[in-house]
N, C-alpha and C positions, 0 to 999 in steps of 0.2 A: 611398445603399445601399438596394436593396430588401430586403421583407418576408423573402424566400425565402433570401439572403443574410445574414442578420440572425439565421434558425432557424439556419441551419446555421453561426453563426459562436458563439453562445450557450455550446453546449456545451465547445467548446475554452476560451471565454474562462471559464467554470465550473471548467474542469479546469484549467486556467493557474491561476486564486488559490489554489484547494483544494491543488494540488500547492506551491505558490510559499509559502501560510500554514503546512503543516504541515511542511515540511523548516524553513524560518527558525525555528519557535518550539521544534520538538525540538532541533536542534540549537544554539541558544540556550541552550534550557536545559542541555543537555552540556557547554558551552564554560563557562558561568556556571559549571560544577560544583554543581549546585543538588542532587546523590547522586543515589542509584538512583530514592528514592522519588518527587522534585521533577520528573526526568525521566519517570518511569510515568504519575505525574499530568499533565504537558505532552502527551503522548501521547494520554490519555483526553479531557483538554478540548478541545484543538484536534481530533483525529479525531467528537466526538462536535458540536460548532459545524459543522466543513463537511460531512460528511455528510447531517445537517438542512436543512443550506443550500441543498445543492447536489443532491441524492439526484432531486430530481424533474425538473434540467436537462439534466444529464450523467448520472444513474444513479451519482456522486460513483466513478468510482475511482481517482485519483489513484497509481495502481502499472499498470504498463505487463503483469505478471503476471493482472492482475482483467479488466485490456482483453482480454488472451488468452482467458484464459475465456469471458466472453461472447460474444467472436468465434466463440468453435469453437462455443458452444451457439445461434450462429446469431441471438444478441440485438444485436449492430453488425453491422455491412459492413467490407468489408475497407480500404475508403476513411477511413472512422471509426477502424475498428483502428488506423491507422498515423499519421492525424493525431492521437490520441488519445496515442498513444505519443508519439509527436515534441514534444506542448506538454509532454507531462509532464515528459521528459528535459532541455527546455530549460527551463522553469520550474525544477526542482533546480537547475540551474547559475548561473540569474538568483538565487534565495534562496540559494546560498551566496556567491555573488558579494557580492551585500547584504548578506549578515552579516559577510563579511572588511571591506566598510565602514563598515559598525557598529561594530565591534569593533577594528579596526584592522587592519594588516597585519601577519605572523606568526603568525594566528589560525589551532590546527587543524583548525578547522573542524567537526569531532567526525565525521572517518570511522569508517565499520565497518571494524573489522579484528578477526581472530583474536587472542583474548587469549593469550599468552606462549606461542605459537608451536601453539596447539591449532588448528591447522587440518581434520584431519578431523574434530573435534569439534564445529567451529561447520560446516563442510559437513551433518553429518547433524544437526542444531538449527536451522540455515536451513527445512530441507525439514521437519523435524517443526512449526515458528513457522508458518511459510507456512501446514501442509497445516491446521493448526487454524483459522489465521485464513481462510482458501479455504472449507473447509466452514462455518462461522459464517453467511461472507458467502453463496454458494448456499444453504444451507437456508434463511434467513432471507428472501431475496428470492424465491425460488421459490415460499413459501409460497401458498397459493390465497388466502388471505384477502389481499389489496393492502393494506387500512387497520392490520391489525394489524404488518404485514411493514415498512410504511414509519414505524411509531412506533417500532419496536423495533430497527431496523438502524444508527441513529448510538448509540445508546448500546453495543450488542452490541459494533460493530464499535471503538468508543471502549474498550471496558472489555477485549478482548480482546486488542489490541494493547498495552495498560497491560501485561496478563498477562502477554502474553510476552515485554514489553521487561524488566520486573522478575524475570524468571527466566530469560531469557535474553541480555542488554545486556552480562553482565560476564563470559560468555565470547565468543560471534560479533558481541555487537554490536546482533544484534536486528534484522536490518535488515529483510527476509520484501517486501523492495520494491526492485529495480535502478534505481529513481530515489532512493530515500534515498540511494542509496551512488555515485552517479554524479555529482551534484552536488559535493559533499567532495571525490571522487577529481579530477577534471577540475581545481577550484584549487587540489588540492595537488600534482599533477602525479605522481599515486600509483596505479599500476593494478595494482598485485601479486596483490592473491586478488578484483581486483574479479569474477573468472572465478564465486568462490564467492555471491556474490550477486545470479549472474541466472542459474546455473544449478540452484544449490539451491532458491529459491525455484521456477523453471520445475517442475523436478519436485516438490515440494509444492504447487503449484497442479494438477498434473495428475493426481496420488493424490488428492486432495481431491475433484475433478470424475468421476474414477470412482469412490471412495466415494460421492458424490452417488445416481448414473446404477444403481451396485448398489443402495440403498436405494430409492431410487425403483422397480426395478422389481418388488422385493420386496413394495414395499407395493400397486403395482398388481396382481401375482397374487394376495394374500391377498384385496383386494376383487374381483377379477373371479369367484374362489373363493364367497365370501360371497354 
């Protein structure tokens, strides 16, 4: 395999473990029932490990939502976009795959689903999970400063998905990623509201990137003012 082959196979195979580590050990901990707080914390360590990890191969996004973003802001290609997507979606299916054999067979796996029937309630908590965690991640990487932007992004992006899986997991689920929930769905053979979590998320990622794109241009006229 050449050099050239090798660059461009890195970042899938980055986004393959990153995606493949953090569905097995969140959902691990769910299965285990290890409570709200034991999953929060699973959340914060494993998001805050491959981010660090991975952040300078692939740009770590492990959600097929964050590939969007960056696509439309023109930081991937649209070749990247879709291979991007594709590991991530197949990696969820191989880490749940692995943990039904971990675990045994009859394992729920620990899909997202609406808690006791509150389905517009986690539709609109998908799209507010998301558009928190969406803007987090853009302001944080956009930043001008690169060195402050890349120490500060695995733990931010670790500590804010804790947030809102610990206040939001025990009604939608918490998912704010159609590969957490695609995984689970596919080997339990369950696609009921999987509708709610890739279109909620979709638009919280896309409220998030025009709150961005409005801040930003605000702060560009106060300095062109100045």
């Amino acid at each position: 395999m050449d050099n050239e082959k090798k660059k461009l196979l890195k970042p899938l195979i980055a986004e393959f473990i990153g995606t493949f580590a953090f569905l097995y050990v969140v959902t691990a901990a769910a299965v285990l029932q290890t409570g709200l707080l034991g999953i929060s914390i699973a959340h914060l360590v494993i998001f805050t490990v491959i981010v660090y990890s991975f952040q300078t191969i692939s740009g770590a996004h492990f959600n097929p939502v964050v590939s969007l973003i960056f696509w439309i802001r023109k930081q991937i290609n649209t070749k990247s976009f879709v291979e991007y997507v594709a590991i991530q979606l197949i990696a969820s299916v191989f880490a749940s795959f692995t943990l039904s054999i971990t675990l045994g067979k009859g394992t729920n796996l620990a899909p997202t689903l609406p808690a006791n029937g509150m389905v517009q309630e986690s539709f609109f908590l998908e799209i507010l999970l998301t558009f928190i965690l969406l803007c987090v991640i853009l302001f944080i990487t956009q930043s001008h400063n690169k060195r402050i932007s890349r120490g500060l992004l695995g733990i931010a992006v670790g500590s804010t998905i804790a947030f809102d899986v610990f206040f939001g997991a025990p009604i939608s689920g918490a998912s704010m990623n159609p590969a957490r929930t695609f995984g689970p769905a596919v080997m339990n053979l369950n696609f009921e509201y999987f509708y709610i979590y890739v279109i909620a998320p979709l638009i919280g990622g896309l409220l998030a990137l025009s709150t961005f794109y409005l801040v930003k241009e605000k702060n560009q006229l106060k300095n062109n003012r100045a």
